[in-house]
MMTF fields as JSON, N, C-alpha, C and O atoms, coordinates in Angstrom:
{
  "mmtfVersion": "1.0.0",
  "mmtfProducer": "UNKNOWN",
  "numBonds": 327,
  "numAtoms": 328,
  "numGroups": 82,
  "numChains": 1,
  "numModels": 1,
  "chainsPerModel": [1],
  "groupsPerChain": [82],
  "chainIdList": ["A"],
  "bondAtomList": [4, 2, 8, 6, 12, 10, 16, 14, 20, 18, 24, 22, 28, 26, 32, 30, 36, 34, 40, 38, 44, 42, 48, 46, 52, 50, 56, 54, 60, 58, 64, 62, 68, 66, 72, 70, 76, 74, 80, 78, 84, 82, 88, 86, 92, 90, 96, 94, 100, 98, 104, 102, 108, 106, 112, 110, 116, 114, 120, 118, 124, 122, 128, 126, 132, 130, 136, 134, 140, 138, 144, 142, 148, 146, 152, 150, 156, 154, 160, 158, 164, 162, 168, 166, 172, 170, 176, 174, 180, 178, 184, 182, 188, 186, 192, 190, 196, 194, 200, 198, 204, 202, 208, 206, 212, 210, 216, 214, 220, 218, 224, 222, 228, 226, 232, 230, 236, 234, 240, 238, 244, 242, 248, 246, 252, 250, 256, 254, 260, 258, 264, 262, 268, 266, 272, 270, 276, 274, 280, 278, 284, 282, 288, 286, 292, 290, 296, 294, 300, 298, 304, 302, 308, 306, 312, 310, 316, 314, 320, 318, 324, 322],
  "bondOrderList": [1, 1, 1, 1, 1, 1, 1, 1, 1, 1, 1, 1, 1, 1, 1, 1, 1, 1, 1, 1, 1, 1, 1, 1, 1, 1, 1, 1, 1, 1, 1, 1, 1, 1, 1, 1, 1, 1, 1, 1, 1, 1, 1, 1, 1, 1, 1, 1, 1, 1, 1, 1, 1, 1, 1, 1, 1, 1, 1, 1, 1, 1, 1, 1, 1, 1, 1, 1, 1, 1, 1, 1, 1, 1, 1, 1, 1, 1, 1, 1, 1],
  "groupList": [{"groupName": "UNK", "atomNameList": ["N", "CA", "C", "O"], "elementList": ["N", "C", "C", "O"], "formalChargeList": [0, 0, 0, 0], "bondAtomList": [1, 0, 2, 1, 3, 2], "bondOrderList": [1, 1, 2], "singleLetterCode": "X", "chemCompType": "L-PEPTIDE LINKING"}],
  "groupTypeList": [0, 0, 0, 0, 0, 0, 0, 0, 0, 0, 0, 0, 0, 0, 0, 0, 0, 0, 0, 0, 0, 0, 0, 0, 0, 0, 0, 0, 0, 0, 0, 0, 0, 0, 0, 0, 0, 0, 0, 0, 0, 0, 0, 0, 0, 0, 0, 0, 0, 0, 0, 0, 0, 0, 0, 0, 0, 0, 0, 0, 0, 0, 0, 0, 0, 0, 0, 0, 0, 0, 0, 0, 0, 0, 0, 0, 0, 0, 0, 0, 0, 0],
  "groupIdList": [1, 2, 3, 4, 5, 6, 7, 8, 9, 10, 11, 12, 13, 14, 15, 16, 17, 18, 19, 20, 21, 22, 23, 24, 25, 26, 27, 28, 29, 30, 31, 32, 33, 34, 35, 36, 37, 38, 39, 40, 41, 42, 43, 44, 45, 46, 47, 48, 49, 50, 51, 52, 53, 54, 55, 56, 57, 58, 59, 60, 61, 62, 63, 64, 65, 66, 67, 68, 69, 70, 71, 72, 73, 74, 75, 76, 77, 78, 79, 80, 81, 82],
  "secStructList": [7, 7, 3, 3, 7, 1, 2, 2, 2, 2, 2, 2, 2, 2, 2, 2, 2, 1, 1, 7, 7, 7, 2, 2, 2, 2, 2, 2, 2, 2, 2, 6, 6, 1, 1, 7, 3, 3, 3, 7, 1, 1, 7, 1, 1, 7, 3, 3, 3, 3, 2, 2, 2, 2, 6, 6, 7, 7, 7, 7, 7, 7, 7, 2, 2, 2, 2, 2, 2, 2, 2, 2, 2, 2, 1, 7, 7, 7, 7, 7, 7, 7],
  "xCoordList": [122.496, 121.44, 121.481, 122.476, 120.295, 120.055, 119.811, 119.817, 119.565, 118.833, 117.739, 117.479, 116.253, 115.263, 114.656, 115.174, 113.338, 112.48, 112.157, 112.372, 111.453, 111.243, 109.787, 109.414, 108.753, 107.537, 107.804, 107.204, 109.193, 108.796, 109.623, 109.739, 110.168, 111.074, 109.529, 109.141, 108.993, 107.475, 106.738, 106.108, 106.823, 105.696, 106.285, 105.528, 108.16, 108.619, 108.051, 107.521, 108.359, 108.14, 106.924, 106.818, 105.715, 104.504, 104.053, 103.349, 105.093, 104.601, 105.837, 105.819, 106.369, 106.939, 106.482, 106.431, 106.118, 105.5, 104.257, 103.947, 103.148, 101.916, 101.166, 100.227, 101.703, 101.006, 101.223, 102.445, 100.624, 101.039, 102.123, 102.411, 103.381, 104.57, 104.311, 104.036, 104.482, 104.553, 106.096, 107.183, 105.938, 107.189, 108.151, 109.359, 107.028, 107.745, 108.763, 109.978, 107.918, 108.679, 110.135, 111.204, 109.622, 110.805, 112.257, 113.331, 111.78, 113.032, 113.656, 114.832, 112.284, 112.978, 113.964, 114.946, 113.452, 114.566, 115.665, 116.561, 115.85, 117.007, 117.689, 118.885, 117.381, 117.724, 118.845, 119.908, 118.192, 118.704, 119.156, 119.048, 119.717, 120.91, 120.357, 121.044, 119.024, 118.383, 118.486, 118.327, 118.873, 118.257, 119.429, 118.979, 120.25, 121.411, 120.333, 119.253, 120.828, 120.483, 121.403, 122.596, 120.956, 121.79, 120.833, 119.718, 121.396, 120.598, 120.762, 121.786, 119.301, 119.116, 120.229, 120.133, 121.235, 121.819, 121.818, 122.647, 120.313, 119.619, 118.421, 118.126, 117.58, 116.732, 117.612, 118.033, 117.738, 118.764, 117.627, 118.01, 116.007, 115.273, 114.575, 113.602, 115.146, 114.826, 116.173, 117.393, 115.508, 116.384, 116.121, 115.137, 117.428, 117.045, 117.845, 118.769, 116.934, 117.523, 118.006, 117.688, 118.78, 119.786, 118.546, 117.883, 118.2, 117.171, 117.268, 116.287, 118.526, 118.677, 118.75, 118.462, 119.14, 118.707, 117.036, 116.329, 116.472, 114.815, 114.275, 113.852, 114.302, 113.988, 114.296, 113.568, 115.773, 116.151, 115.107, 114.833, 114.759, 113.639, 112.582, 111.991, 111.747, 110.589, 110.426, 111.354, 108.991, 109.136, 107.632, 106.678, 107.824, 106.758, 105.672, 105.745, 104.743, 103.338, 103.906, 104.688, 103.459, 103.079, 102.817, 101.837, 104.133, 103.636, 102.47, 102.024, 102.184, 101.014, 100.986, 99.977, 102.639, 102.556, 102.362, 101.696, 103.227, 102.992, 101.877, 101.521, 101.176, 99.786, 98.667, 97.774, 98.627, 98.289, 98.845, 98.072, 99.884, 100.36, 100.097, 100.34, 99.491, 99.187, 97.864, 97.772, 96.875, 95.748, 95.914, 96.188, 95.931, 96.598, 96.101, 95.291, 97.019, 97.765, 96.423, 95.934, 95.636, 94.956, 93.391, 92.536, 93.382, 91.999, 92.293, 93.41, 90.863, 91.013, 91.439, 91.342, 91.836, 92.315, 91.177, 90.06, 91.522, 90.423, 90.941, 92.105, 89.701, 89.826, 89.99, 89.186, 90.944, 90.776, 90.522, 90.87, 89.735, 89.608, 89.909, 89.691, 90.567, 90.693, 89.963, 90.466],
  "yCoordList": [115.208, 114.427, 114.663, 115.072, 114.362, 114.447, 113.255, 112.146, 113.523, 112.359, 112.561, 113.757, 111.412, 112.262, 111.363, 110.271, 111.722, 111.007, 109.602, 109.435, 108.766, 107.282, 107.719, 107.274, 108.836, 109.357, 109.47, 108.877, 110.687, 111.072, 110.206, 110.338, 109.204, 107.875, 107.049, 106.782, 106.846, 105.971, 106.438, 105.741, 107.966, 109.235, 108.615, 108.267, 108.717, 108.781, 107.015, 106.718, 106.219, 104.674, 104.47, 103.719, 104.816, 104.841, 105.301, 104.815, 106.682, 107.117, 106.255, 106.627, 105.76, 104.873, 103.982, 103.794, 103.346, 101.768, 101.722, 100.707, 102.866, 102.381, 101.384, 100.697, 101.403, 101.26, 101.343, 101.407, 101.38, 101.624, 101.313, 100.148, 102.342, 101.488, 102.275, 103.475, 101.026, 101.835, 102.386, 102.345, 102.711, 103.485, 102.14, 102.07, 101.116, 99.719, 99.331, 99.178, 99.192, 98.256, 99.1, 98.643, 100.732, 101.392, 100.72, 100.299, 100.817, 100.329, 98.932, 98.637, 97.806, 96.894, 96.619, 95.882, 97.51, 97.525, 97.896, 97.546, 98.814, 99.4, 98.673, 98.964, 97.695, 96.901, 95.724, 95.336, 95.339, 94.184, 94.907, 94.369, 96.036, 96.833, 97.674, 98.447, 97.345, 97.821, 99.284, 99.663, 100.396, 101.475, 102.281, 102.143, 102.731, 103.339, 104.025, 104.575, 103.855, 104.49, 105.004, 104.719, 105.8, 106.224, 106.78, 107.25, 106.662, 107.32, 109.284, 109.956, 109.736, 111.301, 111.52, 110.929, 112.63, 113.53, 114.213, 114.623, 114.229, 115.457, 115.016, 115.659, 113.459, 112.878, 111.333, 110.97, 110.654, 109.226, 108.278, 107.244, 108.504, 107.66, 107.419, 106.695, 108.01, 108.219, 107.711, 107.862, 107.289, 106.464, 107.818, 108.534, 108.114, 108.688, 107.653, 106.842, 108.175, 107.299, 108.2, 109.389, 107.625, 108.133, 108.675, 107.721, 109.866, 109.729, 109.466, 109.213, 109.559, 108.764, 107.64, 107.318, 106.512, 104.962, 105.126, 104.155, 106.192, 105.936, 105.615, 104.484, 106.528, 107.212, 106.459, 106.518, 105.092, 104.532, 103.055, 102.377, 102.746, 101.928, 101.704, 102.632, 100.72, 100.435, 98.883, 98.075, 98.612, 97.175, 97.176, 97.901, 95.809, 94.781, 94.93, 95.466, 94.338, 93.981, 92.193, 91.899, 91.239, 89.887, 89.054, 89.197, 87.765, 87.401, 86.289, 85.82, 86.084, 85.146, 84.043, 83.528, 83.346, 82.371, 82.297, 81.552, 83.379, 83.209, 83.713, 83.729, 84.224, 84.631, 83.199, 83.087, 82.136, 80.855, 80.081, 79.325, 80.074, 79.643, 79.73, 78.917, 81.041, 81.868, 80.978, 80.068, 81.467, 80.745, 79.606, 79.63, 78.576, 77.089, 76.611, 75.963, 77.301, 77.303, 77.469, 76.557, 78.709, 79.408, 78.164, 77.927, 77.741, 76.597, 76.075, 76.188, 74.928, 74.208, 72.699, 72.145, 72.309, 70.665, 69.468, 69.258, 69.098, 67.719, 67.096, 67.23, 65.847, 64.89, 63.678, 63.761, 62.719, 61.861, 60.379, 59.972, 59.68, 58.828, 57.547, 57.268, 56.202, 55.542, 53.837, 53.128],
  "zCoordList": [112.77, 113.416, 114.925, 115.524, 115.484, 117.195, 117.865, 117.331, 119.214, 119.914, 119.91, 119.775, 120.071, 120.793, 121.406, 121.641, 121.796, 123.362, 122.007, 120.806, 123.303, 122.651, 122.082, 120.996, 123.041, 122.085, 120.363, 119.466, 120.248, 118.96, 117.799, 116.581, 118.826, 118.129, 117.559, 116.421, 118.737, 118.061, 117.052, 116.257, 117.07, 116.404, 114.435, 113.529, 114.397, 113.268, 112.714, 111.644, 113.733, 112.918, 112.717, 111.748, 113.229, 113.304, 111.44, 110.555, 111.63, 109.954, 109.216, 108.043, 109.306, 108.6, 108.204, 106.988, 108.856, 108.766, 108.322, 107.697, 108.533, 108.635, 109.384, 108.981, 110.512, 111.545, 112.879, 113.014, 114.078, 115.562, 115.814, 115.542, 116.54, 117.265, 118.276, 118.272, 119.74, 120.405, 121.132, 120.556, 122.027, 122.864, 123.478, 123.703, 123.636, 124.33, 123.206, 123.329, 121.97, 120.966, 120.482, 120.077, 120.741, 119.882, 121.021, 120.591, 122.728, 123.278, 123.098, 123.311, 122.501, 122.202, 121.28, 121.367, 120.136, 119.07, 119.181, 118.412, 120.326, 120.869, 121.601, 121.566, 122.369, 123.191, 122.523, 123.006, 121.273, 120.19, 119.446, 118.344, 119.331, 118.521, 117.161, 116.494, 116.936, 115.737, 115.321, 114.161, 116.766, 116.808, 118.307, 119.445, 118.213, 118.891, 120.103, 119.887, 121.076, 122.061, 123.182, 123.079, 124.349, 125.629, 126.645, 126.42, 127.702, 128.53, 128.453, 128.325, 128.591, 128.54, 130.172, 131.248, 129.714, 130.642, 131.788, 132.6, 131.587, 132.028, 133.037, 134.044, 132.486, 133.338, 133.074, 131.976, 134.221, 134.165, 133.7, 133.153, 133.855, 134.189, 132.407, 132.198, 131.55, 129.972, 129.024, 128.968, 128.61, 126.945, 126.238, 126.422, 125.184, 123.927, 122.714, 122.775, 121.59, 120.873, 119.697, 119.666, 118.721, 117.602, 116.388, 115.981, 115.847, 115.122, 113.522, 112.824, 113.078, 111.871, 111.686, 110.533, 112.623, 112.504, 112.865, 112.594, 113.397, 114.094, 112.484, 112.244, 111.524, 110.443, 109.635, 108.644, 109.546, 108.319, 108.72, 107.73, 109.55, 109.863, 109.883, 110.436, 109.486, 108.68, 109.626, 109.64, 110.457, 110.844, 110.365, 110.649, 109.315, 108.696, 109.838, 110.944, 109.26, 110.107, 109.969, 109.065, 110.853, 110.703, 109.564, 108.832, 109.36, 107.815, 108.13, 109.178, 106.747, 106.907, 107.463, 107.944, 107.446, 107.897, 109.57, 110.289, 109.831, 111.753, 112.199, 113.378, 111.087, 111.809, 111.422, 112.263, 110.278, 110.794, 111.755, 112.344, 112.039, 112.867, 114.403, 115.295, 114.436, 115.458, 115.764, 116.589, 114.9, 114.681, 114.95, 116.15, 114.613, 114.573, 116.547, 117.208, 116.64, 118.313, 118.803, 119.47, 118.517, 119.655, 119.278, 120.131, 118.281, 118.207, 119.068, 119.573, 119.743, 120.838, 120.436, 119.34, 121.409, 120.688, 120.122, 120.596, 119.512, 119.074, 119.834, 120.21, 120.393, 121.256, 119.891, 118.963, 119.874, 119.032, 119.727, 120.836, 118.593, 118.516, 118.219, 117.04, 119.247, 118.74, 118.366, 117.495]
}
């Protein structure tokens, strides 16, 4: 296995998952241990990451519940009556 850029880290979870990851989220996962990382050698200012944890990872879309929940929140308040 190799390292590689956080692009083709996003490129692999993207076809994993079936749907958008971007380059932000791949470092977050990296950040919270999900996904091995280091800084590139060569440029200080680049993350690479481990590409067999990139590859053994799969992140869900939103379950139903936090997406009512979501909803919920974003309605405006009722004024009640007493």
């Amino acid at each position: 296995m190799s390292w590689i850029a956080s692009s083709e880290a996003a490129a692999i979870l993207t076809a994993n998952s079936g749907r958008k990851i971007s380059t932000d989220y791949v470092r977050l996962l990296a950040n919270r241990g999900f996904i091995r990382s280091r800084i590139n050698p060569q440029k200080t200012d680049e993350k690479q990451f481990w590409r067999e944890d990139v590859e053994h990872r799969k992140v869900r879309g939103r379950t139903e519940k936090y997406k009512r929940a979501k909803d919920e929140d974003s309605e405006p308040a009722r004024a009640t009556t007493r």
